[in-house]
DOZA-422056 format. One record per atom (N, C-alpha, C): residue in one letter; x, y, z; residue number from 1. Coordinates in Angstrom, 3 decimals, padded with zeros to 6 digits, always signed. Layout:
REM DOZA-422056
<'A'; <X; Y; Z>; NUM>
...
***
This chain:
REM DOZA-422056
<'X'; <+148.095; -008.720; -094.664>; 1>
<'X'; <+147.961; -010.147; -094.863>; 1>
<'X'; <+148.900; -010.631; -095.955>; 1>
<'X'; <+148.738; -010.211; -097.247>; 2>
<'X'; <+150.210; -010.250; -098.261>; 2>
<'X'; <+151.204; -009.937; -097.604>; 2>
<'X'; <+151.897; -009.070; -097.082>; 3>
<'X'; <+153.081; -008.953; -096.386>; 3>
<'X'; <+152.809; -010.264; -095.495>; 3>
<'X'; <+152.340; -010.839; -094.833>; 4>
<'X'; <+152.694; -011.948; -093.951>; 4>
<'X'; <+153.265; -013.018; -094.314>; 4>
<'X'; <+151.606; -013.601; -095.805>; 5>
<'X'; <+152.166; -014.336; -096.293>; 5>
<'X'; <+153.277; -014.771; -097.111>; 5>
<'X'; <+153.831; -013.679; -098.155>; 6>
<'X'; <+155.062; -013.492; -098.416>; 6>
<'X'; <+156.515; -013.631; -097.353>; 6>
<'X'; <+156.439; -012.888; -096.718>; 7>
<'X'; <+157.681; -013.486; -095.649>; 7>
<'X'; <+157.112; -015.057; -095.146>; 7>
<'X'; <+155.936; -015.008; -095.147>; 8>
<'X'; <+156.031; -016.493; -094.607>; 8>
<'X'; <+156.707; -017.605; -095.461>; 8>
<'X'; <+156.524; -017.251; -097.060>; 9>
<'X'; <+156.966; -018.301; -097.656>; 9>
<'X'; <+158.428; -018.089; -098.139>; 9>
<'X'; <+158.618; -016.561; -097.912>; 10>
<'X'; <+160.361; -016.754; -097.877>; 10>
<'X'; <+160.651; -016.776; -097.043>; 10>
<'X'; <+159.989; -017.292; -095.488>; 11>
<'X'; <+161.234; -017.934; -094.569>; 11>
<'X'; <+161.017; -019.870; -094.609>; 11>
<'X'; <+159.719; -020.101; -095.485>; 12>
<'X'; <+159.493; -021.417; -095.688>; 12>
<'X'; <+160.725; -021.915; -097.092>; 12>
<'X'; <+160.984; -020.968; -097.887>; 13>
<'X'; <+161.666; -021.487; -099.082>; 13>
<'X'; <+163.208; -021.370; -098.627>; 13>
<'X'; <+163.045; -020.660; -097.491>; 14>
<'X'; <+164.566; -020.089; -097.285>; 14>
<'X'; <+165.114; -022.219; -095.819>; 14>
<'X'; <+164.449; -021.969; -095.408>; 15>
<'X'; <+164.232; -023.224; -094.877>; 15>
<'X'; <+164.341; -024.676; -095.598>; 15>
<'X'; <+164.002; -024.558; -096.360>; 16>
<'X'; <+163.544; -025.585; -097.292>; 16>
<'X'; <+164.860; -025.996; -098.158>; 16>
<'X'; <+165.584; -024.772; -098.806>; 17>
<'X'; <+166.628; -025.109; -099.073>; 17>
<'X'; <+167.855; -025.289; -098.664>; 17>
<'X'; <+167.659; -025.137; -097.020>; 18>
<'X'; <+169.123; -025.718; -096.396>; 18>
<'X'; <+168.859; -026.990; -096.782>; 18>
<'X'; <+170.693; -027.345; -096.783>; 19>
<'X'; <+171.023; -028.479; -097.222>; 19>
<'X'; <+170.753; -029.627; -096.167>; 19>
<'X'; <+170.614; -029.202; -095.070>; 20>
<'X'; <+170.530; -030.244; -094.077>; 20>
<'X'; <+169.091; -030.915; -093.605>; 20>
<'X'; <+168.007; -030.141; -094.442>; 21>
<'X'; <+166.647; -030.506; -094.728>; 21>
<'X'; <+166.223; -031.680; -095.885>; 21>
<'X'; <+167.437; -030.777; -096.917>; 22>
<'X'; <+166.682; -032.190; -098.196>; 22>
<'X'; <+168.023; -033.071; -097.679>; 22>
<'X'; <+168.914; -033.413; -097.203>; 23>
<'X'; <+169.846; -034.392; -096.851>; 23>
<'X'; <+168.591; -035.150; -095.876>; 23>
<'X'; <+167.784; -034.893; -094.874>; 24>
<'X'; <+166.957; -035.350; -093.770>; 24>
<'X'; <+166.052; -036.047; -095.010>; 24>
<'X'; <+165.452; -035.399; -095.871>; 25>
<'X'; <+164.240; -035.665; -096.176>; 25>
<'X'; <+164.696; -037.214; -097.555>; 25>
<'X'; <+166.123; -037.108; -097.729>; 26>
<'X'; <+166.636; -037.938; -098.860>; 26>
<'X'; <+166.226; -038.973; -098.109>; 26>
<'X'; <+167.539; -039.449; -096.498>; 27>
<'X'; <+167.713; -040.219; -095.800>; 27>
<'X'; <+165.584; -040.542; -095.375>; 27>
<'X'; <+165.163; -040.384; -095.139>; 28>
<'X'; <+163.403; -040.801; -094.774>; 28>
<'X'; <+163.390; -041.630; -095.929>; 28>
<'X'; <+163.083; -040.995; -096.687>; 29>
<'X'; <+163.086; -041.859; -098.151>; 29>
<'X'; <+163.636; -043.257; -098.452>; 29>
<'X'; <+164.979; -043.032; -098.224>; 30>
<'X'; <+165.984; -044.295; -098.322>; 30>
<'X'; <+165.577; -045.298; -097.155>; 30>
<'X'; <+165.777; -044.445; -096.070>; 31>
<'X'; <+165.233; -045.533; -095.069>; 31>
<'X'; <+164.030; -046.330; -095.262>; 31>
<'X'; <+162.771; -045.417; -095.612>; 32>
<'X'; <+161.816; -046.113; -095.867>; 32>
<'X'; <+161.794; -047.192; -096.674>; 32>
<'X'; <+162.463; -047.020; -098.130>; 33>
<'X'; <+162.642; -048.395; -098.820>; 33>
<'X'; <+163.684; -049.337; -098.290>; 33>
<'X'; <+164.297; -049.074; -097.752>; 34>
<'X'; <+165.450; -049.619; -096.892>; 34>
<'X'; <+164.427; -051.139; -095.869>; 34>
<'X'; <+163.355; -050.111; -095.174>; 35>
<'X'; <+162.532; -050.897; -094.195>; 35>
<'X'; <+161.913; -051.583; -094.780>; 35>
<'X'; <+161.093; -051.680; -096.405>; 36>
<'X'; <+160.653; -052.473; -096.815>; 36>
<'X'; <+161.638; -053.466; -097.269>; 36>
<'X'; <+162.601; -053.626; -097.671>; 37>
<'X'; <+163.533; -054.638; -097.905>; 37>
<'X'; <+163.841; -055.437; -097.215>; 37>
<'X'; <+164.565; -054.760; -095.778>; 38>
<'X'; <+164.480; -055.772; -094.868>; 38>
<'X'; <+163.072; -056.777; -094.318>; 38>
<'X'; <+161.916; -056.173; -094.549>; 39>
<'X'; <+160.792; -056.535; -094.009>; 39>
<'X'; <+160.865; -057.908; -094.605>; 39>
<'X'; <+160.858; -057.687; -096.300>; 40>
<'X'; <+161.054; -058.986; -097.172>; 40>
<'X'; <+161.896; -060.005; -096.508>; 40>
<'X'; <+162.674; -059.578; -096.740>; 41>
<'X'; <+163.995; -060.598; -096.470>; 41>
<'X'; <+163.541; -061.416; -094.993>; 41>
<'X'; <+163.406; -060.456; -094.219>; 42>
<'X'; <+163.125; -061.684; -092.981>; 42>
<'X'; <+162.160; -062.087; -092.602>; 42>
<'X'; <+160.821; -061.946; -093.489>; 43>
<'X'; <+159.730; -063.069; -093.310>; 43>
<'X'; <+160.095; -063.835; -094.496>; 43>
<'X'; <+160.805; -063.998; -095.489>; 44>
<'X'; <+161.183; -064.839; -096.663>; 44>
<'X'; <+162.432; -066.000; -095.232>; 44>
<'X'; <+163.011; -065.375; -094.948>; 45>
<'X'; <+164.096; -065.810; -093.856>; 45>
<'X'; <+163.454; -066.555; -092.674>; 45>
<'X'; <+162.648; -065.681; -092.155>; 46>
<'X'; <+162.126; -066.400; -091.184>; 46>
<'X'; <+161.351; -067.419; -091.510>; 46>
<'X'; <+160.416; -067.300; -092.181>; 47>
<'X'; <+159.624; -068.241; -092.863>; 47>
<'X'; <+160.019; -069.634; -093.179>; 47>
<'X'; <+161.148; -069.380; -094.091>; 48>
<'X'; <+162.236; -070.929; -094.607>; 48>
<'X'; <+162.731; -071.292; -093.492>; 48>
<'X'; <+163.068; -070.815; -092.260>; 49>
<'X'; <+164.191; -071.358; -091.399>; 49>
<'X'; <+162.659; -072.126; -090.569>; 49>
<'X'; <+162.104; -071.600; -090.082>; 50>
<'X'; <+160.718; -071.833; -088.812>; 50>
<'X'; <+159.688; -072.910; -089.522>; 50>
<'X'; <+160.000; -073.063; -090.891>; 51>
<'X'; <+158.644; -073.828; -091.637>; 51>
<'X'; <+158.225; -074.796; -090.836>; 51>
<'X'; <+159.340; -075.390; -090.693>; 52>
<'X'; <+159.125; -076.899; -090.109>; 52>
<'X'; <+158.209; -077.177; -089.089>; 52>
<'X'; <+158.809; -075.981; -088.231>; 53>
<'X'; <+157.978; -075.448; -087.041>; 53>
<'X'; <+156.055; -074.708; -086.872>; 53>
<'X'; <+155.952; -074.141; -088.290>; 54>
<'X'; <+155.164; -073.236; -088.312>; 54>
<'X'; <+154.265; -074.519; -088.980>; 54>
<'X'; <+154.616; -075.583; -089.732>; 55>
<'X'; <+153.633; -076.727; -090.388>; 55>
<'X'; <+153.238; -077.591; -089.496>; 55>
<'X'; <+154.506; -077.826; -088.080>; 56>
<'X'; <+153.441; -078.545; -087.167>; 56>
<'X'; <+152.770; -077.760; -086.041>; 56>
<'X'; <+152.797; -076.185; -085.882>; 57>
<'X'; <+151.722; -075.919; -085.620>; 57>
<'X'; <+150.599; -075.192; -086.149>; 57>
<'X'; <+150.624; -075.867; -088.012>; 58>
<'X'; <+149.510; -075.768; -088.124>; 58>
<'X'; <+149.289; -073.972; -088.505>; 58>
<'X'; <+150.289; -073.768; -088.959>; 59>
<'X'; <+150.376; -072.019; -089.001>; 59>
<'X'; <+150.716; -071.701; -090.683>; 59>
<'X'; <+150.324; -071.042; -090.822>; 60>
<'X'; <+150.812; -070.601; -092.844>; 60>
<'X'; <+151.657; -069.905; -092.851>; 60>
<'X'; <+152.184; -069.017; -091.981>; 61>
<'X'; <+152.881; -067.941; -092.290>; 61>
<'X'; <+153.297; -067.463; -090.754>; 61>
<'X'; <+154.411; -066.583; -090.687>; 62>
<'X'; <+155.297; -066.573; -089.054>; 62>
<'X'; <+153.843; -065.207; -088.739>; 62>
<'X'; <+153.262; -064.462; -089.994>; 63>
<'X'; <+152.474; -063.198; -089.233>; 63>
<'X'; <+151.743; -063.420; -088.834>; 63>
<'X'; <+150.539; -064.773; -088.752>; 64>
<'X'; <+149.752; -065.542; -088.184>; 64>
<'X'; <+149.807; -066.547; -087.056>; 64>
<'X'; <+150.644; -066.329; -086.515>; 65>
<'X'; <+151.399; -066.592; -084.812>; 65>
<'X'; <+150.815; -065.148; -083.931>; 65>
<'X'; <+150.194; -065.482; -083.266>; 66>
<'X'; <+149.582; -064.335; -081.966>; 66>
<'X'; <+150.673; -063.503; -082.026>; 66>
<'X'; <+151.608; -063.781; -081.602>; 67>
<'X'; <+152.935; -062.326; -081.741>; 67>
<'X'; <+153.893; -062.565; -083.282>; 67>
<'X'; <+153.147; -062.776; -084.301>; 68>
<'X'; <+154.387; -063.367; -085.115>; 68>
<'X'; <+154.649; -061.910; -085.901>; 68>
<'X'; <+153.393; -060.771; -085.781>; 69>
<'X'; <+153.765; -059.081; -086.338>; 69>
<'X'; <+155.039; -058.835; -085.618>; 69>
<'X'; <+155.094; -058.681; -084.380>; 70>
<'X'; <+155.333; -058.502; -083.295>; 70>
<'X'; <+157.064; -059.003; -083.247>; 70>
<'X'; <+157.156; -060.358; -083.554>; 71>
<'X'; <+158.799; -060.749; -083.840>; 71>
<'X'; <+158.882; -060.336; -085.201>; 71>
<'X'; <+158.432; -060.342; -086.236>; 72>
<'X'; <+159.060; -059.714; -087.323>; 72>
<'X'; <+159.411; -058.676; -087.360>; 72>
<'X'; <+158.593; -057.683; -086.390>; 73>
<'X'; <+158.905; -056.537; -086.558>; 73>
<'X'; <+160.264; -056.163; -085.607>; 73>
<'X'; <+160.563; -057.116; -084.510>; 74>
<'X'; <+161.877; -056.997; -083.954>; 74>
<'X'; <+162.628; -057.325; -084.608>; 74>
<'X'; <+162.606; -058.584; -085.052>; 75>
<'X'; <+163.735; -059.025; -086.220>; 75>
<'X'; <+164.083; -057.734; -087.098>; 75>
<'X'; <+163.338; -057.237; -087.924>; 76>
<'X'; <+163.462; -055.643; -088.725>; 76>
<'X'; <+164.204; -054.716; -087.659>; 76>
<'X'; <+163.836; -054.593; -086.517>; 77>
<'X'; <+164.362; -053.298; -086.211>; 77>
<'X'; <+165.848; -053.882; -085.483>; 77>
<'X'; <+165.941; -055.126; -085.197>; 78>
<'X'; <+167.791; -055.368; -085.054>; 78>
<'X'; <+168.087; -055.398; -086.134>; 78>
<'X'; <+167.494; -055.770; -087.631>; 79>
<'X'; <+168.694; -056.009; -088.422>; 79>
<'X'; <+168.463; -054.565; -089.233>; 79>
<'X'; <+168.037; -053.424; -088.826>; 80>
<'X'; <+168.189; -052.056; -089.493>; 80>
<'X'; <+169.347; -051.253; -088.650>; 80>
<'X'; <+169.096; -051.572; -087.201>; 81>
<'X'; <+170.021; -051.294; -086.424>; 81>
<'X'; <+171.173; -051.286; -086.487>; 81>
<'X'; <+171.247; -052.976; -086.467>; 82>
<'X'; <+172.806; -053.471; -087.246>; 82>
<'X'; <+172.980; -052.597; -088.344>; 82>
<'X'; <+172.750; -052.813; -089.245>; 83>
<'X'; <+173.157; -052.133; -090.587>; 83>
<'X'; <+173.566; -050.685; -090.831>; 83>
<'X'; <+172.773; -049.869; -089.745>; 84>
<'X'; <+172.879; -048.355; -089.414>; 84>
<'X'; <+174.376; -048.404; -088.748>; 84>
<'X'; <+173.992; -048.949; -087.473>; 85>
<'X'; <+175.583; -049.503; -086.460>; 85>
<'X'; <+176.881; -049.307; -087.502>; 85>
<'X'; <+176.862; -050.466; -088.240>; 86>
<'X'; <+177.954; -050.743; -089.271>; 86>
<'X'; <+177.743; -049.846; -090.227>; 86>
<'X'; <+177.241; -048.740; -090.909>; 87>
<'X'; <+177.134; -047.312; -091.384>; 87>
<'X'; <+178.045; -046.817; -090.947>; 87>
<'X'; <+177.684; -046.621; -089.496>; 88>
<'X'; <+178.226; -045.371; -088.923>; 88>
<'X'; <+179.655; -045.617; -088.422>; 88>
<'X'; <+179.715; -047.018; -087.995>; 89>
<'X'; <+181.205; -047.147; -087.377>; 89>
<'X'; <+182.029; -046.741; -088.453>; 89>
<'X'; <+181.864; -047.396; -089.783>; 90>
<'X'; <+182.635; -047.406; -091.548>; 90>
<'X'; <+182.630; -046.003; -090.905>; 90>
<'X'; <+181.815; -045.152; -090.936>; 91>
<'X'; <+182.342; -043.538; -091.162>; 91>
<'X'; <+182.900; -042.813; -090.606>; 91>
<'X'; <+182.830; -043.451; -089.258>; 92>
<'X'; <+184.294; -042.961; -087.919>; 92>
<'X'; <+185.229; -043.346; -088.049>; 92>
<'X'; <+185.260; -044.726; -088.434>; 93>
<'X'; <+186.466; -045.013; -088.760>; 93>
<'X'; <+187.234; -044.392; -089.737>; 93>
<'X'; <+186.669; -043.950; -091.087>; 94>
<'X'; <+186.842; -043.179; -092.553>; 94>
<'X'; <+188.011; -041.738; -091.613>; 94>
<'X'; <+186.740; -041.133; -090.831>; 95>
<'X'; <+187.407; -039.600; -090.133>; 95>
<'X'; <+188.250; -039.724; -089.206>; 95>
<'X'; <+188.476; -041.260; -088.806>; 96>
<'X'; <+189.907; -041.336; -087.806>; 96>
<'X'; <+190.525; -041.352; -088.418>; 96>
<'X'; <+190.931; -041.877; -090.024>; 97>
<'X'; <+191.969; -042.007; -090.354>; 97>
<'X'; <+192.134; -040.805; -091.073>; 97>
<'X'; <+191.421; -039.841; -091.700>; 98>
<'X'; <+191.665; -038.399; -092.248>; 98>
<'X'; <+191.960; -037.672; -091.318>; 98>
<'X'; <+191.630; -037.876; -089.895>; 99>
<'X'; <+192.048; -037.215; -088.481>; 99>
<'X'; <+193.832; -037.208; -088.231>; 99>
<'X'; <+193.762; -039.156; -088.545>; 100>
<'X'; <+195.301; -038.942; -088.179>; 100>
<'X'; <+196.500; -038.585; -089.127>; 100>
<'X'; <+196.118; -038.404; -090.445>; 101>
<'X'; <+197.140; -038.262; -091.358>; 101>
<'X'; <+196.640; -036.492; -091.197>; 101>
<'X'; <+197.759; -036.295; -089.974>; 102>
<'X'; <+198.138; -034.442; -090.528>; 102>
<'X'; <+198.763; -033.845; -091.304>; 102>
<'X'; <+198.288; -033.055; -091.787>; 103>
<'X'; <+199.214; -032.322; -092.894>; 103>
<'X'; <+200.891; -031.789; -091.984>; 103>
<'X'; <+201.811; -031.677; -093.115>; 104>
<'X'; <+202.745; -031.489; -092.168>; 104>
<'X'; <+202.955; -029.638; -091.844>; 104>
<'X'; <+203.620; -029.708; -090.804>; 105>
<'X'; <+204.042; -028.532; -089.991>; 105>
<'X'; <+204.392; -027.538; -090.781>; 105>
<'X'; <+204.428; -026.121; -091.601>; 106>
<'X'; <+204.553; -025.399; -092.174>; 106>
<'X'; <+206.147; -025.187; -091.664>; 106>
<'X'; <+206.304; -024.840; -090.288>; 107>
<'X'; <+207.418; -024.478; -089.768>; 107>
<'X'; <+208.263; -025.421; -090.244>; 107>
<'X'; <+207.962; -026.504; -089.832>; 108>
<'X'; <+208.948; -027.582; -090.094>; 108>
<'X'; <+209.597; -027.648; -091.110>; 108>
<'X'; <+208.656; -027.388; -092.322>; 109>
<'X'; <+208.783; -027.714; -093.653>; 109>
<'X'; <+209.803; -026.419; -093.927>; 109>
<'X'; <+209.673; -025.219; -093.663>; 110>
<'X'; <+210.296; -024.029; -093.809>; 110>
<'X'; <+211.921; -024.178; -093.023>; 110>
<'X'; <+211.844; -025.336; -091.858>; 111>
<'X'; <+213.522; -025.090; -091.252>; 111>
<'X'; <+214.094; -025.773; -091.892>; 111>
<'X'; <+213.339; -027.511; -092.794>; 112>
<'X'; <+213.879; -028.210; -093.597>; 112>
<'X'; <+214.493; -027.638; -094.335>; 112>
<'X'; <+213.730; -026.737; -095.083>; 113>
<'X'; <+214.379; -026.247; -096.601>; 113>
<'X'; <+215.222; -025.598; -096.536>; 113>
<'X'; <+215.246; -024.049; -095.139>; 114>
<'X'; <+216.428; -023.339; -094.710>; 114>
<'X'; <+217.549; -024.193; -094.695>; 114>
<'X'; <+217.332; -025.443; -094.153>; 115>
<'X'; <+218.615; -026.434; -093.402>; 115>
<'X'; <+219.408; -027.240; -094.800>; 115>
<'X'; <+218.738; -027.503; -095.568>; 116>
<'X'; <+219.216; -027.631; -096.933>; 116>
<'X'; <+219.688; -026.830; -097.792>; 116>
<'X'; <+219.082; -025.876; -097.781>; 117>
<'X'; <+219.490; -024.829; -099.013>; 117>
<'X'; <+220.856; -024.361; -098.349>; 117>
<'X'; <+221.321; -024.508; -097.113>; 118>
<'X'; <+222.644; -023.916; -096.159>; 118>
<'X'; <+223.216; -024.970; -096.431>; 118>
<'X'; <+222.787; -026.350; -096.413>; 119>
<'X'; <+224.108; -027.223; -096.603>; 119>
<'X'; <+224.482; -027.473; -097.997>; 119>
<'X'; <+223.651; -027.356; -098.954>; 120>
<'X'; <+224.244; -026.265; -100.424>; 120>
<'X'; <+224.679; -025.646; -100.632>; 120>
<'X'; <+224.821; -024.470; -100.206>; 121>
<'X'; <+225.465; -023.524; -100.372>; 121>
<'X'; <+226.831; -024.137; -099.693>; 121>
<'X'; <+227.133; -024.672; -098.201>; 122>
<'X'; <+228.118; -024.768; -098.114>; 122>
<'X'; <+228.899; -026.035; -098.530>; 122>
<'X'; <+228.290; -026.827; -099.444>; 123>
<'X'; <+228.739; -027.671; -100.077>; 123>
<'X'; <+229.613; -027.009; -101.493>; 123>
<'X'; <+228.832; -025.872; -101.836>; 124>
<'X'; <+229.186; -025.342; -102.867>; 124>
<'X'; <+230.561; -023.940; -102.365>; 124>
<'X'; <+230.614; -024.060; -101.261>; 125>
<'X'; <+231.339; -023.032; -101.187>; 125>
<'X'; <+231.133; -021.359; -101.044>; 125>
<'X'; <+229.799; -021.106; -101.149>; 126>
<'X'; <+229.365; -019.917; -101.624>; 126>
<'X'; <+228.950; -019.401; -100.243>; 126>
***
Protein backbone atom coordinates (compact mmCIF):
# COMPACT_ATOMS: atom_id res chain seq x y z
CA UNK A 1 0.00 0.00 0.00
CA UNK A 2 3.09 2.57 0.71
CA UNK A 3 4.69 1.48 -2.41
CA UNK A 4 1.44 2.46 -4.28
CA UNK A 5 0.90 5.40 -2.69
CA UNK A 6 4.30 6.76 -3.17
CA UNK A 7 4.52 6.16 -6.92
CA UNK A 8 1.19 7.47 -6.95
CA UNK A 9 2.27 10.79 -5.82
CA UNK A 10 5.42 10.76 -7.83
CA UNK A 11 3.58 10.25 -10.91
CA UNK A 12 1.02 13.04 -9.47
CA UNK A 13 4.07 15.55 -8.71
CA UNK A 14 5.79 14.43 -11.77
CA UNK A 15 2.50 15.56 -13.69
CA UNK A 16 1.92 18.47 -11.93
CA UNK A 17 5.05 20.00 -12.83
CA UNK A 18 4.88 19.89 -16.53
CA UNK A 19 4.87 23.11 -17.77
CA UNK A 20 1.91 22.72 -19.85
CA UNK A 21 -0.34 22.03 -16.69
CA UNK A 22 0.47 25.17 -14.61
CA UNK A 23 0.46 27.23 -18.14
CA UNK A 24 -3.49 25.46 -18.35
CA UNK A 25 -4.14 26.10 -14.82
CA UNK A 26 -2.60 30.06 -15.06
CA UNK A 27 -4.84 30.62 -18.29
CA UNK A 28 -8.40 29.17 -16.02
CA UNK A 29 -7.49 31.67 -13.65
CA UNK A 30 -7.02 34.61 -15.99
CA UNK A 31 -9.89 33.66 -17.88
CA UNK A 32 -11.96 33.44 -15.00
CA UNK A 33 -11.27 37.05 -13.94
CA UNK A 34 -11.22 37.91 -17.45
CA UNK A 35 -15.18 36.59 -17.43
CA UNK A 36 -15.94 38.61 -14.56
CA UNK A 37 -14.85 41.81 -16.21
CA UNK A 38 -16.48 41.43 -19.14
CA UNK A 39 -19.68 40.41 -17.23
CA UNK A 40 -19.34 44.08 -15.65
CA UNK A 41 -18.80 45.93 -18.49
CA UNK A 42 -21.77 44.70 -20.43
CA UNK A 43 -24.55 44.89 -18.01
CA UNK A 44 -22.96 48.50 -17.04
CA UNK A 45 -23.14 48.73 -21.19
CA UNK A 46 -26.09 47.19 -21.71
CA UNK A 47 -27.88 48.72 -19.08
CA UNK A 48 -26.93 52.59 -20.18
CA UNK A 49 -27.60 51.89 -23.84
CA UNK A 50 -31.38 49.81 -23.21
CA UNK A 51 -32.41 52.20 -20.13
CA UNK A 52 -34.70 53.99 -22.01
CA UNK A 53 -36.13 50.88 -23.06
CA UNK A 54 -35.94 48.89 -19.83
CA UNK A 55 -37.89 52.25 -17.88
CA UNK A 56 -40.73 51.95 -20.24
CA UNK A 57 -41.05 48.52 -19.65
CA UNK A 58 -41.07 48.99 -16.34
CA UNK A 59 -37.87 46.76 -15.75
CA UNK A 60 -34.79 47.77 -13.21
CA UNK A 61 -32.22 46.03 -14.63
CA UNK A 62 -31.56 44.04 -18.34
CA UNK A 63 -31.25 40.56 -15.66
CA UNK A 64 -34.87 41.00 -14.82
CA UNK A 65 -36.18 40.60 -18.46
CA UNK A 66 -37.45 36.76 -18.75
CA UNK A 67 -34.29 36.12 -20.97
CA UNK A 68 -32.26 39.16 -19.86
CA UNK A 69 -29.51 36.20 -17.89
CA UNK A 70 -29.74 34.66 -20.99
CA UNK A 71 -28.61 37.83 -23.45
CA UNK A 72 -26.06 38.90 -21.08
CA UNK A 73 -24.68 35.94 -20.98
CA UNK A 74 -24.42 35.90 -24.95
CA UNK A 75 -23.29 39.27 -25.05
CA UNK A 76 -20.19 37.81 -22.60
CA UNK A 77 -19.54 34.93 -24.58
CA UNK A 78 -19.20 37.06 -28.14
CA UNK A 79 -17.29 39.61 -26.59
CA UNK A 80 -14.73 36.87 -24.86
CA UNK A 81 -14.71 35.26 -28.13
CA UNK A 82 -13.82 38.30 -29.91
CA UNK A 83 -11.10 39.09 -27.66
CA UNK A 84 -9.66 35.40 -27.65
CA UNK A 85 -10.15 35.63 -31.78
CA UNK A 86 -7.96 38.83 -31.74
CA UNK A 87 -5.37 36.95 -29.16
CA UNK A 88 -4.81 34.48 -31.30
CA UNK A 89 -4.78 36.04 -34.77
CA UNK A 90 -1.90 38.87 -32.98
CA UNK A 91 -0.01 35.51 -32.41
CA UNK A 92 -0.11 33.99 -35.92
CA UNK A 93 0.48 36.74 -37.22
CA UNK A 94 3.74 37.38 -34.60
CA UNK A 95 4.95 33.47 -36.07
CA UNK A 96 4.31 34.43 -39.73
CA UNK A 97 6.51 36.94 -39.56
CA UNK A 98 9.41 34.97 -37.46
CA UNK A 99 8.42 32.20 -40.12
CA UNK A 100 9.28 34.45 -42.92
CA UNK A 101 12.46 36.15 -41.95
CA UNK A 102 14.91 33.01 -42.60
CA UNK A 103 18.04 32.90 -41.41
CA UNK A 104 20.37 32.99 -44.28
CA UNK A 105 21.80 29.93 -46.22
CA UNK A 106 25.08 28.74 -44.58
CA UNK A 107 26.19 27.67 -48.11
CA UNK A 108 25.49 30.79 -49.48
CA UNK A 109 27.13 32.69 -46.95
CA UNK A 110 30.32 30.34 -47.33
CA UNK A 111 30.41 30.88 -51.54
CA UNK A 112 30.00 34.68 -50.70
CA UNK A 113 33.00 34.85 -48.68
CA UNK A 114 35.03 32.22 -50.96
CA UNK A 115 33.91 34.69 -53.91
CA UNK A 116 35.39 37.66 -52.12
CA UNK A 117 38.27 36.61 -50.44
CA UNK A 118 39.32 35.41 -54.49
CA UNK A 119 38.52 38.73 -55.76
CA UNK A 120 41.13 40.00 -53.09
CA UNK A 121 43.48 38.19 -53.55
CA UNK A 122 43.25 38.85 -57.18
CA UNK A 123 42.94 42.37 -56.75
CA UNK A 124 46.01 42.11 -54.79
CA UNK A 125 47.86 40.10 -57.09
CA UNK A 126 48.68 37.22 -54.88
Amino acid sequence: MLRFRSSFLADFKGFINKGNVVDLAVAVVIGGAFGKVVDAVVSLVTGAVLRPALKAANVDAIQNWPAGAVLVSLINFLVIALVVFLIVRAIESTRRREESVAPPDPQALLASAATRLADALDRRDL
